[in-house]
N, C-alpha and C positions, 0 to 999 in steps of 0.2 A: 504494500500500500504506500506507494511513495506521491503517488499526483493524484493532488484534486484537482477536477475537473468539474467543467458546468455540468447538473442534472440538462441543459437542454443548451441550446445552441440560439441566445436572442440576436436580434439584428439591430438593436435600436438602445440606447443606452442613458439616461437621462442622469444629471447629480447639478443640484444648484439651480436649477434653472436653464442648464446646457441639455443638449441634447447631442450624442454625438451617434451618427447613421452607419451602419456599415463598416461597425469596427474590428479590427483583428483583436483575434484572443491568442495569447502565448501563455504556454506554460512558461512562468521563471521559477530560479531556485530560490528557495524561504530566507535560505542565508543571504542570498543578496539584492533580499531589500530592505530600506531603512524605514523603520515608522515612527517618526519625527511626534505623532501625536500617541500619549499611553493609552494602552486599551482598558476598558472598565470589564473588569473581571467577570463580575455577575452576569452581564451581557454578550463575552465571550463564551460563556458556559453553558448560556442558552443556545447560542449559534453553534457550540462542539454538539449539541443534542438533536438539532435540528438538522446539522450537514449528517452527522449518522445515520438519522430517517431518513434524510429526502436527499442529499447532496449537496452540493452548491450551487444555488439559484443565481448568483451574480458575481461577474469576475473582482477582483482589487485593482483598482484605478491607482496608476503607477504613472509617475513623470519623472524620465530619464532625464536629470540637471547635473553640470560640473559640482560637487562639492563648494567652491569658493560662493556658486551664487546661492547654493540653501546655506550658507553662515550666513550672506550678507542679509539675504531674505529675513533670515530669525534674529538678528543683531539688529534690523529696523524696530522688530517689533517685543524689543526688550524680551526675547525667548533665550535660554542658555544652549549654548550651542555646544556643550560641554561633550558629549554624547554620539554627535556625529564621526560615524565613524572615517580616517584619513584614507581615503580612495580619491582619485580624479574625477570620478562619476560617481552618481548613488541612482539608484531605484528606489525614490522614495514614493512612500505610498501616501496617496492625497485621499484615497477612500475605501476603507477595508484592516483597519488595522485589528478590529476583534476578530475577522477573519481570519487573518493571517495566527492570532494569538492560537485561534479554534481551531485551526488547521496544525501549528505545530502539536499540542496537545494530543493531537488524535495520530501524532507520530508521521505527517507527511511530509517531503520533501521539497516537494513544486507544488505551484497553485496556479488554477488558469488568473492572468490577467489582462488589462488595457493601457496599453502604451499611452498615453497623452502626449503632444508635443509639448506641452510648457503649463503653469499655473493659470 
């Protein structure tokens, strides 16, 4: 059991008020993404109960940036940037972090996701 995958295959993607059409889904690996925001436990644990029922209904929304610009990004806005790990690039994830939580847990290695070009 090392990749989660979507229970289905959508075409149409919504988060924020974005909409994005016709996106590709990649499997990436767990270890190499960063999730900049903590995940809330209780809520990850509903999502480890729910992916063992039914799967994964929605990929993790992921935006490939240089490292220097997520410091500068989180140093605008008084975040510690302590954390970030020293790579040239990160796979930070902008939406899905209890997933990703719910997904290590349950022992997998890859998770499907969506590239985004930028914030």
């Amino acid at each position: 059991m090392s990749k989660l995958q979507l229970a289905s295959r959508a075409s149409r993607l919504s988060y924020s008020g974005v909409i994005v059409a016709d996106f590709e889904v990649r499997c990436l690996k767990i270890k190499e993404l960063h999730c900049p925001v903590r995940s809330v436990p209780a809520f990850a644990e509903k999502l480890q109960a729910s992916i063992e029922r039914e799967g994964l209904h929605s990929p993790v929304i992921v935006v490939r940036m240089p490292r220097e610009d997520l410091v500068a990004y989180q140093e605008e806005r008084n975040v510690s940037t302590s954390f970030i790990p020293d790579r040239p690039w990160l796979n930070c994830v902008c939406g899905g972090t209890n997933r990703v939580e719910a997904a290590l847990a349950l022992g997998y290695d890859e998770i499907d996701c969506v590239l985004l070009p930028d914030l």
